[in-house]
C-alpha positions as a Markdown table, in Angstrom:
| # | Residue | x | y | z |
|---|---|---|---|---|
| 1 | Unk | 20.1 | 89.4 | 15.3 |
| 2 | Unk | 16.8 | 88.9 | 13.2 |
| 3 | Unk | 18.5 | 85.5 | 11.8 |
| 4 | Unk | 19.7 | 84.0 | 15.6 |
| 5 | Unk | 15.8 | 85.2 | 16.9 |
| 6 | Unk | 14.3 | 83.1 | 14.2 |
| 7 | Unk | 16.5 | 79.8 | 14.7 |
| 8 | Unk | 15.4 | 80.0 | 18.3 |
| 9 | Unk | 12.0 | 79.4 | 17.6 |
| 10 | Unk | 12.4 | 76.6 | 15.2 |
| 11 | Unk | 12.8 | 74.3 | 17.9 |
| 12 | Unk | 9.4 | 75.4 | 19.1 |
| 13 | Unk | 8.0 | 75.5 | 15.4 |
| 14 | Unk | 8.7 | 71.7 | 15.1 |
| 15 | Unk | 7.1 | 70.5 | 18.2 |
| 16 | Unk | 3.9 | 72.9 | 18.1 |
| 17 | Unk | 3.8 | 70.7 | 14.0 |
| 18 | Unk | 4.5 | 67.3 | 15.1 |
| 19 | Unk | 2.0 | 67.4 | 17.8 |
| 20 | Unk | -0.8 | 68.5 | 15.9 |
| 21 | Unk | 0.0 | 65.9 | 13.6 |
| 22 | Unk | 0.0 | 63.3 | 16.2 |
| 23 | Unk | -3.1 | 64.6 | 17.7 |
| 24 | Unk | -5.1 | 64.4 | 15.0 |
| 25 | Unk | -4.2 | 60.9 | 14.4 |
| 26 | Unk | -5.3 | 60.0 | 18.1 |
| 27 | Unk | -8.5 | 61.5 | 17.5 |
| 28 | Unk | -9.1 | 60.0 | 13.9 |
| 29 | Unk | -11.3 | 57.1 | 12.9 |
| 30 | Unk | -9.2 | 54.8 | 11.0 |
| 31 | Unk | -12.2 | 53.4 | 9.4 |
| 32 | Unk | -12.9 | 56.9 | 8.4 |
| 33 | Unk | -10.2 | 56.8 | 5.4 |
| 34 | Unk | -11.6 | 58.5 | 2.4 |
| 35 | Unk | -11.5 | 56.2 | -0.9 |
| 36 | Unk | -9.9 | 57.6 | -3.6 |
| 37 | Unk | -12.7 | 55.3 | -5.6 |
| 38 | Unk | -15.5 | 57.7 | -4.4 |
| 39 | Unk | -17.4 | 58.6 | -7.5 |
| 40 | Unk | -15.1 | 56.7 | -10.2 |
| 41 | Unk | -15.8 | 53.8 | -11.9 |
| 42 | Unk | -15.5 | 50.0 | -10.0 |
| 43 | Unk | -12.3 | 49.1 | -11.4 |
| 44 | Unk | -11.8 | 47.0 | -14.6 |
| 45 | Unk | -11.6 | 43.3 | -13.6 |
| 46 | Unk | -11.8 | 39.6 | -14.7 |
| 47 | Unk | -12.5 | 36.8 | -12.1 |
| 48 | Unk | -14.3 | 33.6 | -11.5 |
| 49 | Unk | -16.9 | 33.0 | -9.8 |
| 50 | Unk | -16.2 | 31.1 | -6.4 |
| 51 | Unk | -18.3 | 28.2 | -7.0 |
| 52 | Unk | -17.6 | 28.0 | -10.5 |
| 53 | Unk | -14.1 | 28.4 | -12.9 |
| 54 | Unk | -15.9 | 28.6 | -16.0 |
| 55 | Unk | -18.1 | 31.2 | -15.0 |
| 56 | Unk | -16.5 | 34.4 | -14.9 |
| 57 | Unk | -17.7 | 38.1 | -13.9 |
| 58 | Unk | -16.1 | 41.2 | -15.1 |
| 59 | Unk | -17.1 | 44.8 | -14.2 |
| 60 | Unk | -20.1 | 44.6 | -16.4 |
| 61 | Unk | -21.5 | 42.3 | -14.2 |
| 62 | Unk | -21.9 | 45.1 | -11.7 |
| 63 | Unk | -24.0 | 47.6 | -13.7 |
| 64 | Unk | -27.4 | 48.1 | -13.9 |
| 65 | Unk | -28.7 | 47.8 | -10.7 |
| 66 | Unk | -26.7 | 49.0 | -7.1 |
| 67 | Unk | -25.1 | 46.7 | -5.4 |
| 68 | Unk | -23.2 | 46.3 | -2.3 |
| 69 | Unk | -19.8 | 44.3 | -2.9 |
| 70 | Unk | -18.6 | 42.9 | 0.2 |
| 71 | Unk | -15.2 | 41.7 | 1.0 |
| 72 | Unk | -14.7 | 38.6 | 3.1 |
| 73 | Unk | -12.9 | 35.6 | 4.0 |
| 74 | Unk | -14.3 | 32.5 | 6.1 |
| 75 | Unk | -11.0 | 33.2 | 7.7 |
| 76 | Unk | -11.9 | 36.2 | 8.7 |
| 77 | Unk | -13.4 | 36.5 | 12.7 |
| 78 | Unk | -15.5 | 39.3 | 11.6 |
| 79 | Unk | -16.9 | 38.4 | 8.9 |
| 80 | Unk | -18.5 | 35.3 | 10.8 |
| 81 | Unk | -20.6 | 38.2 | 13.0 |
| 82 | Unk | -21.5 | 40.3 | 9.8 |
| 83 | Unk | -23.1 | 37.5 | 7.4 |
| 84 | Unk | -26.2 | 37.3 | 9.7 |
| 85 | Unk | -27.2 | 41.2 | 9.3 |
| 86 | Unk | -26.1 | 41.1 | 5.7 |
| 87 | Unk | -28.3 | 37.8 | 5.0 |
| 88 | Unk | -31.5 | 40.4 | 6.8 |
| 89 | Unk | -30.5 | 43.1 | 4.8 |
| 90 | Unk | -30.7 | 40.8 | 1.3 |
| 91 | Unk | -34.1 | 39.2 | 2.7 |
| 92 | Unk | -35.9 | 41.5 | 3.8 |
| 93 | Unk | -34.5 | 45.4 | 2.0 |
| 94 | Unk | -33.8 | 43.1 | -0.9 |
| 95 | Unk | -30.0 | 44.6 | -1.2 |
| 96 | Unk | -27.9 | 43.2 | -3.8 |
| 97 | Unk | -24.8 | 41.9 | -2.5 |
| 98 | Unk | -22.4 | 39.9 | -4.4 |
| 99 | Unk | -19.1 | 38.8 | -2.4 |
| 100 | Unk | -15.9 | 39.4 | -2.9 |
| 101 | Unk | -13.7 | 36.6 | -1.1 |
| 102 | Unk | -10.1 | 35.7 | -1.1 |
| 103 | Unk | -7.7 | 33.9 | 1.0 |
| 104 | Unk | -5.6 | 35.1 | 3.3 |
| 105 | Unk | -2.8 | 32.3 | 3.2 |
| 106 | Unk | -2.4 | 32.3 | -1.1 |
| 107 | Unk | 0.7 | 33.6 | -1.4 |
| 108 | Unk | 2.3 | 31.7 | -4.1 |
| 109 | Unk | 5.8 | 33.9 | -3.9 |
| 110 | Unk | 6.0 | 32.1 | -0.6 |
| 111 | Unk | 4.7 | 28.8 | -2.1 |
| 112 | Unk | 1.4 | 29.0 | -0.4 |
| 113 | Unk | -1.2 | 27.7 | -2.7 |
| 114 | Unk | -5.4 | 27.6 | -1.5 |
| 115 | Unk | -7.2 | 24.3 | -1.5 |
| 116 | Unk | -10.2 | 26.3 | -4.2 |
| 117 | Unk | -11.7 | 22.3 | -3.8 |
| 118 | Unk | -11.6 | 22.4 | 0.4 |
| 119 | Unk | -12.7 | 26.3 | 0.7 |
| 120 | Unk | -15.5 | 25.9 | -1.8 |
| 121 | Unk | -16.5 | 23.5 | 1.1 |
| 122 | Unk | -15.6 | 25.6 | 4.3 |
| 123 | Unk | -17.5 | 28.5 | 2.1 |
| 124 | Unk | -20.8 | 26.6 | 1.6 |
| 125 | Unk | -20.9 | 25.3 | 5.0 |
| 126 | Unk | -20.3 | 28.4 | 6.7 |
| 127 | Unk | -23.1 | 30.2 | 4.3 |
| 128 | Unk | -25.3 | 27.4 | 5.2 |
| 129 | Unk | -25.1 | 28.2 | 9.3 |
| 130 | Unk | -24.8 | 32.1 | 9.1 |
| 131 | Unk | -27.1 | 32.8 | 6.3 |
| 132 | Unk | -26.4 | 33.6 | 2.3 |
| 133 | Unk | -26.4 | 36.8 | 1.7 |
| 134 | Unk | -24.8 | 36.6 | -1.9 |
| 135 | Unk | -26.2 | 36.6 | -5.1 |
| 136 | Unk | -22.7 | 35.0 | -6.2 |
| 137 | Unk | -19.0 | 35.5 | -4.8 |
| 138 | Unk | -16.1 | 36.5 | -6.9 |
| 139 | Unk | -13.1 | 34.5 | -6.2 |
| 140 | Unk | -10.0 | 37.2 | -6.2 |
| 141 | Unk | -7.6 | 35.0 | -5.3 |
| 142 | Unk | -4.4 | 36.9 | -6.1 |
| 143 | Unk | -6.2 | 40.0 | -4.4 |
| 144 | Unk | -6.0 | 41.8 | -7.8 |
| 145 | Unk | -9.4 | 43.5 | -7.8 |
| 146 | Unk | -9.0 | 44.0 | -3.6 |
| 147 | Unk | -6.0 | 46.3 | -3.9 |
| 148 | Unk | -7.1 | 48.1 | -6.9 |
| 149 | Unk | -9.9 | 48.9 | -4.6 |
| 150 | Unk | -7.6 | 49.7 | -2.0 |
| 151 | Unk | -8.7 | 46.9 | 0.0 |
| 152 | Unk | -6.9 | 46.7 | 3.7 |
| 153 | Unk | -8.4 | 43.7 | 5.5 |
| 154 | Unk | -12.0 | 42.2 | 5.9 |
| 155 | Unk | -14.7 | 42.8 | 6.1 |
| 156 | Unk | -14.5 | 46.0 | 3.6 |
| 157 | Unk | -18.1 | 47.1 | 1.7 |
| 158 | Unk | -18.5 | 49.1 | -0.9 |
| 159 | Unk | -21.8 | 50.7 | -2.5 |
| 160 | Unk | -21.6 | 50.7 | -6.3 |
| 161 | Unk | -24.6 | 52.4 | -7.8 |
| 162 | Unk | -26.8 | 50.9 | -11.5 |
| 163 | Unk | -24.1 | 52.7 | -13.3 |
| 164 | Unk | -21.1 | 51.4 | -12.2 |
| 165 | Unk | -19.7 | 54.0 | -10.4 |
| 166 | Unk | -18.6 | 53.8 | -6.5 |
| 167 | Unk | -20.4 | 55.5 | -4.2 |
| 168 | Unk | -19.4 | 54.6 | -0.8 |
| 169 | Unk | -16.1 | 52.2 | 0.9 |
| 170 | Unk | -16.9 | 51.2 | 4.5 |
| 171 | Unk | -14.0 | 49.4 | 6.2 |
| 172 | Unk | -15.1 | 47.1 | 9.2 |
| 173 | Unk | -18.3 | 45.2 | 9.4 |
| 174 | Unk | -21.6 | 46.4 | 8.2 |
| 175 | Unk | -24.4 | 45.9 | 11.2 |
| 176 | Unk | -27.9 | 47.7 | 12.1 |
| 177 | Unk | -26.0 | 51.3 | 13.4 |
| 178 | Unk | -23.7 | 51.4 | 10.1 |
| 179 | Unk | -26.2 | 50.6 | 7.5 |
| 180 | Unk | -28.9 | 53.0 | 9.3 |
| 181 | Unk | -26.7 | 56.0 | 9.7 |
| 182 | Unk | -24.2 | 55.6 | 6.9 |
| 183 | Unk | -24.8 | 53.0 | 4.1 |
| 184 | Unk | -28.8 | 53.3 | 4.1 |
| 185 | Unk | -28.6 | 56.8 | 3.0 |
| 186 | Unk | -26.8 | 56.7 | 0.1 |
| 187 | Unk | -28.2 | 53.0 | -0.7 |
| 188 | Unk | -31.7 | 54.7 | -0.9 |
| 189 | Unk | -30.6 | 57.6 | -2.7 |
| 190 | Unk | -29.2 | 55.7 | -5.8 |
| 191 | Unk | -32.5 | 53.4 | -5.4 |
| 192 | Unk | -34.9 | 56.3 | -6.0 |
């Protein structure tokens, strides 16, 4: 009897566990995903600059002094609204950023190959009528360095402190609300 008691329920069991699962998903900010990078080291990397082949940046480049590493594409809608508040926050907090751009339509397995020459352009004209907020863009065209950081879309920021070692990930675009109530705090913590 105890065995045909407890099968009855199961039914019940299931449904009271799938909708709290599903609930919690309605209710959950997806740009509230925890980083698995939170207080590891920036991962190991070797790319060029955007503006420059020969000049190459590794994670060494980083160290130091904090900086905020933004991910963006002049493809990316976003990112178009973003560049002006990053551009104040480099002026006038003096916050390091250095970008971190790739393009969405390399995809060599599909024989897609970027123009580097034509988005070199599209980059410095766009920078020119939004405001330069970058000390110097790494060029991750293969999107190595982007999904070792766990990198979803644009525009992503992340807060690496003098050391090296990652201190925040935002997902979506940094303006006045999410720099004073969630990037500003831990910026001027690892700035004391």
């Amino acid at each position: 009897m105890t065995k045909k008691v407890s099968f009855r329920f199961l039914p019940l069991v299931l449904f009271v566990l799938l909708l709290a699962f599903l609930l919690k998903g309605l209710f959950s900010d997806p740009n509230e995903r925890d980083s698995a990078l939170i207080g590891k080291p920036f991962p190991q990397f070797q790319l060029p600059d955007l503006n420059s082949d020969s000049q190459i940046h590794t994670e060494q480049t980083l160290v130091n002094e904090p900086v905020l590493i933004n991910v963006w594409g002049t493809w990316c809608i976003t990112c178009k609204y973003e560049l002006p508040y990053l551009a104040k926050l480099a002026k006038e907090y003096d916050v390091k950023i250095v970008g971190l751009y790739y393009d969405q339509n390399h995809a060599p397995e599909f024989g897609q190959y970027a123009d580097i020459p034509a988005i070199r352009i599209e980059v410095k004209e766009m920078l020119a009528r939004l405001g330069n907020p970058y000390q110097y863009n790494i060029l991750d065209l293969d999107r190595s360095l982007s999904l070792n950081l766990g990198v979803t879309g644009a525009p992503e920021t992340f807060i690496v402190d003098g050391k090296g070692i990652v201190r925040m990930h935002h997902m979506g675009d940094v303006n006045e609300r999410i720099w004073r109530e969630k990037l500003a705090p831990i910026w001027n913590e690892i700035n004391q």
